[in-house]
C-alpha positions as CSV (number, residue, x, y, z in Angstrom):
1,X,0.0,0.0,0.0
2,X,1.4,3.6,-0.5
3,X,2.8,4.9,2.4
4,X,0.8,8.2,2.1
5,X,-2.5,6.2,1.9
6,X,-1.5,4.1,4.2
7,X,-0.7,7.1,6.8
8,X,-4.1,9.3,6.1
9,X,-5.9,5.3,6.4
10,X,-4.5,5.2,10.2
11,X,-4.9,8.2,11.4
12,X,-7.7,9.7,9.6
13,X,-10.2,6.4,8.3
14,X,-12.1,6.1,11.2
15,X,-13.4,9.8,11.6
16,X,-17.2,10.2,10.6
17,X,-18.2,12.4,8.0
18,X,-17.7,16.1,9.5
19,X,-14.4,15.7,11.3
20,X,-13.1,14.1,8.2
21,X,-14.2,16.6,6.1
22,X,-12.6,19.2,8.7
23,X,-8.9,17.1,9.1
24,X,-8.6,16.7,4.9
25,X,-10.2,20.3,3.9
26,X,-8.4,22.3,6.7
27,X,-5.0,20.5,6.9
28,X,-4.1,17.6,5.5
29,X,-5.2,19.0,1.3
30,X,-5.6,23.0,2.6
31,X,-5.8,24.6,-1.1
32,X,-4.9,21.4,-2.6
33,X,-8.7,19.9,-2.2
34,X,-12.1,20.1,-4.1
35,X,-15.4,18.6,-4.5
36,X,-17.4,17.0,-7.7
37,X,-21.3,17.3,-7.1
38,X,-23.9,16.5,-9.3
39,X,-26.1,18.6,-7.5
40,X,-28.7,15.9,-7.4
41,X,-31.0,14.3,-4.7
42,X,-29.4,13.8,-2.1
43,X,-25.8,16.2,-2.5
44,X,-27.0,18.7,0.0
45,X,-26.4,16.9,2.7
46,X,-22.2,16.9,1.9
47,X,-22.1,20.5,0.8
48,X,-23.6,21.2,3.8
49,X,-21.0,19.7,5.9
50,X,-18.4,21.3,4.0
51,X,-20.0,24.8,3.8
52,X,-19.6,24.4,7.9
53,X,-15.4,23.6,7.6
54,X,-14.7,26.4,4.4
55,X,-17.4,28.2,2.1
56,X,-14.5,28.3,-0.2
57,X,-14.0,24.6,-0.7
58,X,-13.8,24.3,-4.8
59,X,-17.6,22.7,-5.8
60,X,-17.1,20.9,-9.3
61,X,-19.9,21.0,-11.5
62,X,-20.1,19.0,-14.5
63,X,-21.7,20.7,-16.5
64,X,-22.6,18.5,-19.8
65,X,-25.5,21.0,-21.6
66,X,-27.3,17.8,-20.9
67,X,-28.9,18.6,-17.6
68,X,-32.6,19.2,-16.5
69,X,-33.6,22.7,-15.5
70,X,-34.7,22.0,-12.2
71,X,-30.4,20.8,-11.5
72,X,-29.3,24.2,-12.7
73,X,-32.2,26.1,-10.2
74,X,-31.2,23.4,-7.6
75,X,-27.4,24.5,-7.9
76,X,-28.4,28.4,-7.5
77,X,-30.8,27.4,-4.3
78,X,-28.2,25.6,-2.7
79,X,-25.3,28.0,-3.7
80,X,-27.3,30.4,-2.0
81,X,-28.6,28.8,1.2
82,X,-25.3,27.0,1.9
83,X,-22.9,30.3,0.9
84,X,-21.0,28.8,-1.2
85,X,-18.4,30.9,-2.6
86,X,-16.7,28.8,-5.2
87,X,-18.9,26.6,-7.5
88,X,-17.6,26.2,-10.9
89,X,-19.3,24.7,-13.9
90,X,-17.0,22.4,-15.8
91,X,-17.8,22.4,-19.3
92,X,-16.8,20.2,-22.1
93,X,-13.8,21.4,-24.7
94,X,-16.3,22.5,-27.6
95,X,-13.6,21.5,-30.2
96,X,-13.4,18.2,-29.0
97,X,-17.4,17.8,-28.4
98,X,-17.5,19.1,-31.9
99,X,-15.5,16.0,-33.0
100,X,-17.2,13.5,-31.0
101,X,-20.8,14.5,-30.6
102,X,-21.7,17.4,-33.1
103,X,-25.6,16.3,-33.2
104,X,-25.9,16.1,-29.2
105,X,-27.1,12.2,-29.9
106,X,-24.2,10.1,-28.4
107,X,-25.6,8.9,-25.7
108,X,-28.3,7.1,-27.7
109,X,-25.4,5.2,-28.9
110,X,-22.2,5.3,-27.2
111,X,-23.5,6.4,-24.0
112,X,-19.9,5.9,-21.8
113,X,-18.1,7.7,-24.8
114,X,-20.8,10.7,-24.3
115,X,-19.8,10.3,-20.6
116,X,-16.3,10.5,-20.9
117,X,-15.7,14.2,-23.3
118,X,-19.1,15.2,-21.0
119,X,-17.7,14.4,-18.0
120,X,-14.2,12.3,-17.6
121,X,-12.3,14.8,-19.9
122,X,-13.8,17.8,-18.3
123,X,-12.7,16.7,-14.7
124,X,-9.1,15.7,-15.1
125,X,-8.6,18.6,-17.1
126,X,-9.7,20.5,-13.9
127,X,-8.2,18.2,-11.8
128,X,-5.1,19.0,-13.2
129,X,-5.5,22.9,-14.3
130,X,-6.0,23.5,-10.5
131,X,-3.3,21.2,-9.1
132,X,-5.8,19.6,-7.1
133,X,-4.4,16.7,-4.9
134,X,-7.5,15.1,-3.6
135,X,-11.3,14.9,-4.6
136,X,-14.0,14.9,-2.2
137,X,-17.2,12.8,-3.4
138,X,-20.3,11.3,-2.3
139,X,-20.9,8.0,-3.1
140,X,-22.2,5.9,-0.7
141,X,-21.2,1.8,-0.3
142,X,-24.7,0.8,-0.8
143,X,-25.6,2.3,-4.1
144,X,-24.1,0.0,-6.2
145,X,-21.8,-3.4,-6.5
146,X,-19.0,-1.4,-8.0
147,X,-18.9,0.8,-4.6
148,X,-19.7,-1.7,-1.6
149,X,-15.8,-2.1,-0.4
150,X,-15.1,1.5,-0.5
151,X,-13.1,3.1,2.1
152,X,-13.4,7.0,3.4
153,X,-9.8,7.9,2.1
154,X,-8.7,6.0,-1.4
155,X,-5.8,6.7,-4.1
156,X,-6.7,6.5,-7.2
157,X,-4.0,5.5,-10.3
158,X,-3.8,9.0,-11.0
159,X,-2.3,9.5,-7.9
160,X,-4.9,11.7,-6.7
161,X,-7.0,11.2,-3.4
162,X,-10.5,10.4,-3.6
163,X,-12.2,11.2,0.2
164,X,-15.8,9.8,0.3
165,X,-17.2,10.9,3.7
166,X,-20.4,9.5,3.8
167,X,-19.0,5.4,2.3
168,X,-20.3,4.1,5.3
169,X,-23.1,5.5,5.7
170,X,-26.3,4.1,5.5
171,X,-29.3,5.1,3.5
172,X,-31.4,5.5,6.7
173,X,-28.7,7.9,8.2
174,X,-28.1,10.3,5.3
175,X,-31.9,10.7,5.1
176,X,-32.4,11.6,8.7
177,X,-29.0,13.8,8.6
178,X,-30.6,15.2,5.4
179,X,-33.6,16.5,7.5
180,X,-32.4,17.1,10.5
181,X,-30.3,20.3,8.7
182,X,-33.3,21.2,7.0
183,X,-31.9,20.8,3.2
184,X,-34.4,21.7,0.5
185,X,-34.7,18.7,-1.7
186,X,-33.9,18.7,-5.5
187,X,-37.6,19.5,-7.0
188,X,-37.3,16.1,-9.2
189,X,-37.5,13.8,-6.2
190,X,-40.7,14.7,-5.5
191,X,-41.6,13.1,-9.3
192,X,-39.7,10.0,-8.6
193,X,-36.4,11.0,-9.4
194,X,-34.2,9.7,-6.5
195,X,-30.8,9.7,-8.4
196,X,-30.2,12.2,-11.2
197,X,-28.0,13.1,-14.0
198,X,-28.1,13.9,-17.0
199,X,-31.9,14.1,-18.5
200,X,-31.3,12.3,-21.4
201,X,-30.4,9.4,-19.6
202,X,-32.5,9.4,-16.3
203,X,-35.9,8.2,-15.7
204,X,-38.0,8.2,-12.5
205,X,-38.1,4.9,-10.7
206,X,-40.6,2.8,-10.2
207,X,-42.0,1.2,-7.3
208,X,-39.6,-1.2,-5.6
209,X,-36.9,0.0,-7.7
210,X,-33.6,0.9,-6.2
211,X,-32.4,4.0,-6.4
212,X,-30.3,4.3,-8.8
213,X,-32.8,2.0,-11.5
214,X,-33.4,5.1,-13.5
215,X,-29.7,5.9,-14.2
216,X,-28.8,5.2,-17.8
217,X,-32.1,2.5,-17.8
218,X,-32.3,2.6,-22.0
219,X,-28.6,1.0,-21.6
220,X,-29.8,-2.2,-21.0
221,X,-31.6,-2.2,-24.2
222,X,-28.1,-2.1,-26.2
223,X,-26.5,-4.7,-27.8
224,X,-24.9,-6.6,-25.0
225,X,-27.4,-6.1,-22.5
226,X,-25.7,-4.7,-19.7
227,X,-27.0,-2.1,-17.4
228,X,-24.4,1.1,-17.2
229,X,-23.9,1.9,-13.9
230,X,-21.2,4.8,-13.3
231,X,-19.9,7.6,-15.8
232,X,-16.6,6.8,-15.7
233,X,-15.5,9.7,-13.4
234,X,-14.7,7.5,-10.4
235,X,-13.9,3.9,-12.4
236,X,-10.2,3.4,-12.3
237,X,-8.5,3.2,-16.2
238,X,-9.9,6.3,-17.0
239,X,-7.3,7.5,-20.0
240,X,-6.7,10.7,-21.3
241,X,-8.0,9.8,-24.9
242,X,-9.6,6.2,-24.8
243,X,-9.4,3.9,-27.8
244,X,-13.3,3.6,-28.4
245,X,-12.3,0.9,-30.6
246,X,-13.5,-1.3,-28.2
């Protein structure tokens, strides 16, 4: 294990949520940290806890021209309520969407290759164009398979930090946390919408569903059949310029 990792694991994996945010945002990463937010149902709840530590932490935006209106209210409401002072709204190079999407249509038919100049590209560019050394994000162990062994503090083959607060965290808890701070909720989970991205690509879920059903649903209607579950931004193997060969 790398000694770094190793080191931030001991002393700092076994803090809950707000005093980890505190350690990594006002020591360990001071300057060097941000956070990617999708702005979506339940992201309040982590901005919150950071606005508390610094109103200045970097908030990460993806912006992919693919959102639904209500997100790009929800991000004003929130900016507002919470003070945030540093939101940015990362947008996809235009020469290189130009190339590889110039009808808007991609992610009808190569929906992680949409993902990657919408979202992948546009975050390690940031990544690196602000000399970031960690990311904070907010993905929880039980949404998915992929996630359900990750720890609080992670390296990532980039070498960057990825610090995910609320991994352990249980459904139950982030909802009652959620209320308990009195966090308006996205105006789409009210309609069903209980994880949301881009609109293309999200549906409301249906009863029984888990959470996360109506994320890229139409995917498992492609040739080959299986579900997509994550954009790519926190999958490991990420490249700069991926051979979509294959």
């Amino acid at each position: 294990m790398n000694s770094s990792l190793s080191r931030l694991q001991t002393y700092f994996g076994h803090l809950d949520a707000q005093p980890l945010l505190q350690a990594m945002i006002g020591d360990e990463f001071a300057g060097k940290i941000g956070i990617v937010s999708s702005f979506g149902a339940g992201s309040a709840l982590l901005l919150s806890m950071i606005s508390e530590v610094n109103k200045a932490t970097p908030v990460m935006f993806l912006e992919t021209g693919k959102h639904f209106p209500e997100t790009l209210e929800y991000i004003e409401n929130i900016k507002n309520k919470l003070g945030l002072t540093d939101v940015r709204m990362l947008q996809p190079d235009a020469k290189l969407l130009g190339n590889v999407d110039p009808k808007g249509e991609l992610w009808q038919t190569q929906p992680n290759r949409c993902c990657w100049v919408r979202k992948v590209e546009p975050l390690q560019r940031a990544m690196k164009e602000g000399d970031f050394q960690a990311l904070i994000t907010g993905r929880k162990s039980y949404q998915t398979a992929q996630r359900s062994d990750m720890q609080t503090i992670e390296l990532n083959e980039d070498g960057k930090f990825r610090i995910n607060p609320l991994a352990l965290w249980t459904k139950e808890m982030v909802k009652a946390e959620f209320k308990r701070r009195d966090l308006p909720e996205h105006p789409l989970v009210s309609k069903g919408y209980l994880s949301i991205g881009c609109a293309p690509c999200t549906r409301p879920i249906k009863e029984g569903e888990d959470e996360r059903a109506g994320r890229w649903a139409h995917t498992a209607e492609m040739p080959g059949g299986e579900k997509k579950v994550e954009c790519g931004i926190h999958l490991e193997g990420m490249p700069v310029r991926p051979d979509w060969n294959i």
